[in-house]
C-alpha positions, -999 to 999 in steps of 0.1 A, spaced: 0 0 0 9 39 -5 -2 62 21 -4 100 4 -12 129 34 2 135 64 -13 125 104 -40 108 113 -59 117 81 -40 99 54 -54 83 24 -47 48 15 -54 30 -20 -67 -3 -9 -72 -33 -33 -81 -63 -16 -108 -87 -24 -134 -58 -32 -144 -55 -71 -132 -14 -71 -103 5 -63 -108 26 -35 -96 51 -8 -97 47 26 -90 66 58 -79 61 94 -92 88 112 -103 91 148 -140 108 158 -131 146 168 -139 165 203 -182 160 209 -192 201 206 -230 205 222 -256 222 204 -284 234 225 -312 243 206 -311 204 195 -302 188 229 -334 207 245 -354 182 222 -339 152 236 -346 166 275 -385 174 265 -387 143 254 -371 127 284 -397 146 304 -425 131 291 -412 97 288 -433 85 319 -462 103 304 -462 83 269 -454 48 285 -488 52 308 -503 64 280 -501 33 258 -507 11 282 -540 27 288 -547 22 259 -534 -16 250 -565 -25 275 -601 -23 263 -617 3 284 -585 26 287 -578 21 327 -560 1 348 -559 -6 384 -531 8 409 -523 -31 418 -519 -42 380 -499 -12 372 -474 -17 398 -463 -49 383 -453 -29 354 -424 -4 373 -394 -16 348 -419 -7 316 -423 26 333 -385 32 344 -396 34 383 -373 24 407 -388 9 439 -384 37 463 -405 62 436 -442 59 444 -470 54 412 -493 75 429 -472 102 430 -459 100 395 -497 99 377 -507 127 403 -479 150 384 -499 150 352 -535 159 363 -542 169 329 -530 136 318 -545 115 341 -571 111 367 -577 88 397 -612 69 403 -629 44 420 -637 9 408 -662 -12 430 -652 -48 438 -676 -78 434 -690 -80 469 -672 -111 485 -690 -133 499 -715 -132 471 -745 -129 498 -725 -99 507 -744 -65 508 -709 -45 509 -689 -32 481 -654 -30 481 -634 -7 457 -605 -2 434 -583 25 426 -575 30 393 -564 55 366 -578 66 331 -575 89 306 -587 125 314 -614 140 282 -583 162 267 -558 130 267 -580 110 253 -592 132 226 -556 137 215 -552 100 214 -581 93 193 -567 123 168 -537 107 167 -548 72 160 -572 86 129 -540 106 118 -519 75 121 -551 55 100 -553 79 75 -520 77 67 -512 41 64 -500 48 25 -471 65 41 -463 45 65 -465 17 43 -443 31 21 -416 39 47 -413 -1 54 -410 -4 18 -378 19 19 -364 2 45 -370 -34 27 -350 -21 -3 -321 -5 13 -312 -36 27 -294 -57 5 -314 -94 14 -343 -77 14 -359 -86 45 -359 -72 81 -362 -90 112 -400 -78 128 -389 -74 164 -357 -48 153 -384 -28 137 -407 -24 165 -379 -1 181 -380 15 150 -413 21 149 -420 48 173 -400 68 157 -412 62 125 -450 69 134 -459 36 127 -486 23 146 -483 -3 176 -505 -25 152 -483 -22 125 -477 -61 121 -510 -75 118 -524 -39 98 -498 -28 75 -483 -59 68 -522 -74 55 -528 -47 42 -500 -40 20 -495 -79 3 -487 -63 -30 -453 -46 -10 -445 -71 13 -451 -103 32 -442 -118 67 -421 -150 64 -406 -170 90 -371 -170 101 -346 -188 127 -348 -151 146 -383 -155 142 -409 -136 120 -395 -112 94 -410 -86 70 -397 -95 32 -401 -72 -2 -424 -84 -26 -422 -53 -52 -396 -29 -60 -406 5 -64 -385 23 -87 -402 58 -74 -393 52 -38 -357 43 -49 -344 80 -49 -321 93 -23 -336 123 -2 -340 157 -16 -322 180 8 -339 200 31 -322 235 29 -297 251 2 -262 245 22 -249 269 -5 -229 303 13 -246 329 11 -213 355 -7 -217 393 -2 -199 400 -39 -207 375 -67 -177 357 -72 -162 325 -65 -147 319 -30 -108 316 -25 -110 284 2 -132 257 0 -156 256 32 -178 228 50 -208 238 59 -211 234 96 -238 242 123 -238 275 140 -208 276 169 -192 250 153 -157 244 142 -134 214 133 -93 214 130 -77 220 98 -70 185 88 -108 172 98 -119 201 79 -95 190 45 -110 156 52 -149 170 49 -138 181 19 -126 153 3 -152 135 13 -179 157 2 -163 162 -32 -167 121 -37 -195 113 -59 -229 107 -44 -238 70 -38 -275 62 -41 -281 36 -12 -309 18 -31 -292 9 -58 -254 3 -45 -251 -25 -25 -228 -23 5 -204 -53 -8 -191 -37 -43 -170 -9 -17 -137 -21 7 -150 -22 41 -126 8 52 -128 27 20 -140 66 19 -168 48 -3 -186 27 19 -184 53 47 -207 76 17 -227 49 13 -231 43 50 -236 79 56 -265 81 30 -280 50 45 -279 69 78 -292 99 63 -322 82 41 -329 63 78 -333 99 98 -355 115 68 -382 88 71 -386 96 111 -413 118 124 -388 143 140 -357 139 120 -336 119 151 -335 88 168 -315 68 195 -278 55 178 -289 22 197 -318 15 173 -296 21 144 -267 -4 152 -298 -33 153 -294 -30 115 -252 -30 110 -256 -63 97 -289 -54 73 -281 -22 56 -240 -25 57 -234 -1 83 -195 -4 105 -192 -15 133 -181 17 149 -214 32 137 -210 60 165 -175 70 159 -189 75 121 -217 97 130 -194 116 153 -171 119 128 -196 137 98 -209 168 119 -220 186 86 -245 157 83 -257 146 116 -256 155 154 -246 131 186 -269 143 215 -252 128 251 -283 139 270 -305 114 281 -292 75 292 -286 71 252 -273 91 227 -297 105 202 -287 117 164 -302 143 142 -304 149 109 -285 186 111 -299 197 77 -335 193 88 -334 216 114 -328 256 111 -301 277 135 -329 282 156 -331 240 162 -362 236 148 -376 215 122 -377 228 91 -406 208 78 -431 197 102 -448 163 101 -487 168 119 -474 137 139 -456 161 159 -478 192 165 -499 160 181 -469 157 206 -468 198 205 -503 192 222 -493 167 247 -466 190 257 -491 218 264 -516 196 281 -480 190 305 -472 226 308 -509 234 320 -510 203 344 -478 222 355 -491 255 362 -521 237 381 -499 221 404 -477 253 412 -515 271 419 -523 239 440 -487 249 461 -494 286 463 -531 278 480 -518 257 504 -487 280 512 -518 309 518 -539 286 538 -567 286 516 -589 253 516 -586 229 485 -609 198 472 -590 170 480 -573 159 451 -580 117 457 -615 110 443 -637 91 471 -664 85 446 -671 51 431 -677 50 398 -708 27 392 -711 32 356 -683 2 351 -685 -32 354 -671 -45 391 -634 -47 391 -623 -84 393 -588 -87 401 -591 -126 393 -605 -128 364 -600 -94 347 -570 -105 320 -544 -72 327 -534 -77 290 -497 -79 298 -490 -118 294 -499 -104 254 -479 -69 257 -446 -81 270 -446 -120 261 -448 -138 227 -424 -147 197 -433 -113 179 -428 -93 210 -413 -57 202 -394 -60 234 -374 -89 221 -336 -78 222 -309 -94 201 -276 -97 218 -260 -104 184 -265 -100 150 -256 -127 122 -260 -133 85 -270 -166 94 -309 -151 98 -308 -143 61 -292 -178 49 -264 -161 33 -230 -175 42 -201 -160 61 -170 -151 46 -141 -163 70 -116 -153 48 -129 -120 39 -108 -92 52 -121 -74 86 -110 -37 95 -128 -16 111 -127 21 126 -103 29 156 -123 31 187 -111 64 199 -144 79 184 -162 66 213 -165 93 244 -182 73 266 -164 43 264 -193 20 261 -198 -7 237 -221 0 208 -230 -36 203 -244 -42 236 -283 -40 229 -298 -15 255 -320 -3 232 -359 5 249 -385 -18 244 -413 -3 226 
């Protein structure tokens, strides 16, 4: 091999066993620089991460509540640690929620008393939104649809494992009942076949209209006060931001490399470490983050699919790596990355999906259960006399709460082979029947990307 350039950021041509001639690079991930305006998304959305987990499993069951006693079996769903109580928790969001009676079958059955229940619902205004949100997400099952279709035919077998989509899904806007809906619905686009890692979605049809990489957002051209051509080539970076001189040459080169359509390049006609694949990867990425409601996603969903769309093993350091295309977030237990051209200097999106001024809503509903609290303090700091907040009437208009044989519905939620929640500790080709290639050459990227230290292929992704 010749190495041309100078430090860490030299280029190597790099034959091999791959059909082209290539350049690679050995580079580490530069310093992490914080943006604010995007890493106040990730913290309103850890905020209300308690709020959307009690939300859907009010509505997994039938009538859309729960008792107290059932949903404390559910604290590691909820991310509650023992000492935290429920009660307190639902009682933060009392335009969210609301607290009522359920009458017990009397017991004996010759009894003449009535025991009750506590348990929690919906309030009107939460469950209005929901029911907006499931029509919107009914209405536009052509999109979604279209979205797993996308995903089908980046990968290069063609088929995804079901349960690695479910933590996709969110994100995506897909609906919890996306297997049984879509999936029928759609047989024309694709079918569910069974696999040694269970049930998988396959492509039926290629769409030659979905093949096409995403259009970009905003014009990344600079804006020049005289009309003429500029002396120095420049990256486009966010605002605030700014690389060394040899990282910067390297954005360069790389951006001046032809684009690589994902859909129709597959992932095995580039050398692992060449400047190729990493376009390719970086498109993949990029076409991944475009089909998500709000542009961004957890880097843990992304490494369940190294294997199925030919991403490296070092997906992080990558990502880290390309700050003129996407954005590593460390708040929150996970890291989060953006799509940097969809949002504006500002941080905000700058195209909106009506998914997400639903979750605008749901942030306002929190705000105002806020403000009701904070008057709640102030009257009780002023001595002034308050309804007490737990209800002490029994609703009779349900059925008798029957702790025996009233099914809680979570045997079905968190059990099962097709259970979102099923995490892979390891990925293989073996799922897809293609053989391995012992012999084939393995080099990936230098770890030294990695600022946390943790590994990306442990699976701590959330269940969804």
């Amino acid at each position: 091999m010749d190495r041309i350039g100078r430090g860490g950021y030299g280029f190597v041509i790099s034959s091999g066993k791959c059909k082209r001639k290539s350049l690679s690079i050995c580079c580490s991930a530069p310093k992490l620089v914080r943006d604010r305006s995007l890493d106040r998304h990730v913290i309103k959305q850890n905020r209300i991460r308690f709020v959307q987990k009690l939300r859907n499993l009010l509505l997994s069951k039938p009538k859309h509540y729960m008792s107290i006693h059932v949903l404390s079996k559910c604290r590691s769903y909820l991310s509650l640690s023992k000492p935290r109580c429920i009660l307190s928790m639902i009682e933060r969001y009392p335009t969210l929620f609301e607290l009522f009676y359920v009458p017990y079958p009397p017991t004996p059955l010759n009894a003449t008393k009535t025991n009750s229940q506590l348990c929690v619902r919906l309030t009107p205004a939460a469950e209005s939104l929901s029911l907006r949100e499931a029509h919107l997400k009914s209405t536009a099952s052509v999109v979604m649809a279209n979205k797993l279709q996308k995903l089908l035919m980046l990968s290069p077998h063609r088929r995804l494992v079901m349960s690695k989509l479910a933590h996709l899904g969110p994100d995506l806007g897909l609906p919890p009942n996306f297997r049984s809906r879509l999936c029928n619905e759609n047989p024309g686009k694709f079918k569910i076949v069974t696999t040694s890692y269970g049930n998988a979605l396959e492509l039926v049809s290629w769409d030659p209209n979905l093949a096409e990489p995403l259009p970009k957002f905003r014009n990344h051209s600079p804006e020049l006060i005289v009309d003429r051509p500029l002396k120095f080539k420049l990256v486009k970076l966010r605002k605030g931001l700014t690389v060394k001189r040899r990282h910067h040459d390297f954005l360069i080169r790389f951006g001046e490399l032809p684009d690589i359509c994902p859909y129709k390049t597959s992932f095995k006609e580039f050398h692992k470490s060449s400047l190729e694949a990493e376009k390719r990867a970086c498109s993949v990425v990029r076409e991944i983050l475009g089909m998500t409601v709000e542009k961004r996603t957890l880097i843990d969903h992304l490494t369940h699919f190294r294997k199925d769309f030919g991403l490296p093993n070092k997906l992080r350091a990558m990502l880290v790596r390309h700050p003129e295309l996407f954005y590593v977030s460390l708040k929150g237990q996970r890291d989060t990355v953006f799509l940097v051209e969809a949002y504006d200097d500002n941080g905000e999106l700058v195209q909106k999906d009506e998914g997400l001024l639903i979750k605008n809503h749901l942030f306002e509903l929190v705000r105002h259960g806020k403000r009701i609290r904070r008057e709640m303090k102030l009257a009780l700091a002023n001595g002034d006399t308050l309804i007490k907040d737990h209800p002490i009437a029994v609703d009779q208009e349900l059925e008798p709460f029957d702790d025996v044989t009233e099914d809680d519905g979570f045997e079905e939620l968190f059990d099962g082979n097709d259970s979102e929640f099923e995490i892979y500790e390891e990925d293989s080709d073996e799922e897809y029947g293609q053989p391995v290639d012992d012999n084939a050459e393995q080099q990936f990227w230098s770890s030294h990307g990695s600022i946390r230290g943790h590994r990306e292929d442990s699976d701590t992704s959330e269940r969804w």
